[in-house]
C-alpha positions as CSV (number, residue, x, y, z in Angstrom):
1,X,54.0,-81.3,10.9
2,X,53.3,-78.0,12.2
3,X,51.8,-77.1,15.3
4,X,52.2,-77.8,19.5
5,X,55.4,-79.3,20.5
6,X,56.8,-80.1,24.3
7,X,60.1,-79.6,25.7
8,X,60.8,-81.8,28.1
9,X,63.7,-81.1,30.1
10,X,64.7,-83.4,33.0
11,X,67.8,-84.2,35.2
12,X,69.0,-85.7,38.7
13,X,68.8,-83.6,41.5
14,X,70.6,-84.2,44.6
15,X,67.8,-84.6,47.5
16,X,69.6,-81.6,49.3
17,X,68.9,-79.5,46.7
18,X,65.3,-80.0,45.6
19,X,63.9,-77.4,47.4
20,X,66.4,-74.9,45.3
21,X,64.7,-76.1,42.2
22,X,61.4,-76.0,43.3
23,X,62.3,-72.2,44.2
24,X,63.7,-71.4,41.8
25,X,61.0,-72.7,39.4
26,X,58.1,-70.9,41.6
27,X,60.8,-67.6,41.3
28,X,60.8,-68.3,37.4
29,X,56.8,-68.4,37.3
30,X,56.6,-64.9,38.7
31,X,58.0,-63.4,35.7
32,X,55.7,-62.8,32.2
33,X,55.8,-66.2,30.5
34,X,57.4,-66.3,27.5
35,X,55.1,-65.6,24.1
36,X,54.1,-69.2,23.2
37,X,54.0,-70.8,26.0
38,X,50.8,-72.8,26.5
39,X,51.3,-74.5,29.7
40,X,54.3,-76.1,31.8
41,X,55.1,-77.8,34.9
42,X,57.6,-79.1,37.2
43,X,57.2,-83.0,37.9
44,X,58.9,-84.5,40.5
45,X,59.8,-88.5,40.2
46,X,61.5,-91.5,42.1
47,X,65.3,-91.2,43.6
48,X,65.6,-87.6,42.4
49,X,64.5,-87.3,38.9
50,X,62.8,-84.4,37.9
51,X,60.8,-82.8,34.4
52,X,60.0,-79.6,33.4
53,X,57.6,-80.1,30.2
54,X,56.5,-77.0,28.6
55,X,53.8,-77.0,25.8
56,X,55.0,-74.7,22.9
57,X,52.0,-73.1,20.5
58,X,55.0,-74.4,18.0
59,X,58.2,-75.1,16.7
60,X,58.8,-71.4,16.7
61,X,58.2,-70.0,19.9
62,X,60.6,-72.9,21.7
63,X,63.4,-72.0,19.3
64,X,62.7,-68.2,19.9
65,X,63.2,-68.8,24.0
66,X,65.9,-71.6,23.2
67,X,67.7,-68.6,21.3
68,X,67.2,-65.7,23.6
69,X,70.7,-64.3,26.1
70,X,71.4,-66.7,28.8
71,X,69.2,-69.6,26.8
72,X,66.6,-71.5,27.9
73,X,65.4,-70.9,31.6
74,X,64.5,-75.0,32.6
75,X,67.9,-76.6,31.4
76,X,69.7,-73.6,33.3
77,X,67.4,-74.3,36.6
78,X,69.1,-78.0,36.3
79,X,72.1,-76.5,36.0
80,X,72.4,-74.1,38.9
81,X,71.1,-76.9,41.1
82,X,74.2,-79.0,40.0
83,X,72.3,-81.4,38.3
84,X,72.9,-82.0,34.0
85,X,69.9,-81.4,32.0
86,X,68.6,-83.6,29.2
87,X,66.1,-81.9,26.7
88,X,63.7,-83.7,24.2
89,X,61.4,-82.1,22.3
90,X,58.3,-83.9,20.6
91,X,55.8,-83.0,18.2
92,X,52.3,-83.5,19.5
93,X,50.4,-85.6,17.1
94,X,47.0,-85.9,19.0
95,X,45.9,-84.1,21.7
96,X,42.7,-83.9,24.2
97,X,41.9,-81.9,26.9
98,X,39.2,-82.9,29.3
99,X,36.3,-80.5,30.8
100,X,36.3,-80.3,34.5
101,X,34.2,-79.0,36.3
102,X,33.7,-76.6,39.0
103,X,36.4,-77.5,41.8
């Protein structure tokens, strides 16, 4: 199958140290996004768990950030907020996106 794929990469986070990620994730979004990248977003859960999911045009343009010096940006976000990342990546099969209007 060839086409959009999501990373999803989600940890932990200690409650102390939430507002670091979020920072650090609104500090991240200030730079040019990577070539590829359709859309991604930080989800915050229950008793500290946490998502970055990313949608990837493909296959290609995740491994080309996954690749790059220093890796890929969301796992290291876990990481500098003490927390251990977990990464899955799926294949989107079927995908929708609804028109809204005018907000």
């Amino acid at each position: 199958m060839s086409g959009p794929v999501l990373s999803e990469v989600s940890a932990v986070v200690a409650a102390e140290r939430e507002a670091d990620l979020v920072a650090a994730y609104r500090a991240l979004l200030t730079h040019p996004l990577p070539d590829g990248l359709v859309r991604t977003e930080l989800l915050a859960g229950e008793d500290g768990h946490w998502r970055i999911q990313s949608l990837w045009r493909d296959h290609a343009s995740l491994d080309a950030v996954r690749a790059a010096p220093g890796g890929a940006p969301a796992p290291r976000l876990f990481r500098d907020v003490g927390a251990k990342p977990s990464l899955a990546v799926f294949e989107v099969a079927v995908q929708v996106t609804a028109q809204v209007g005018p907000v």
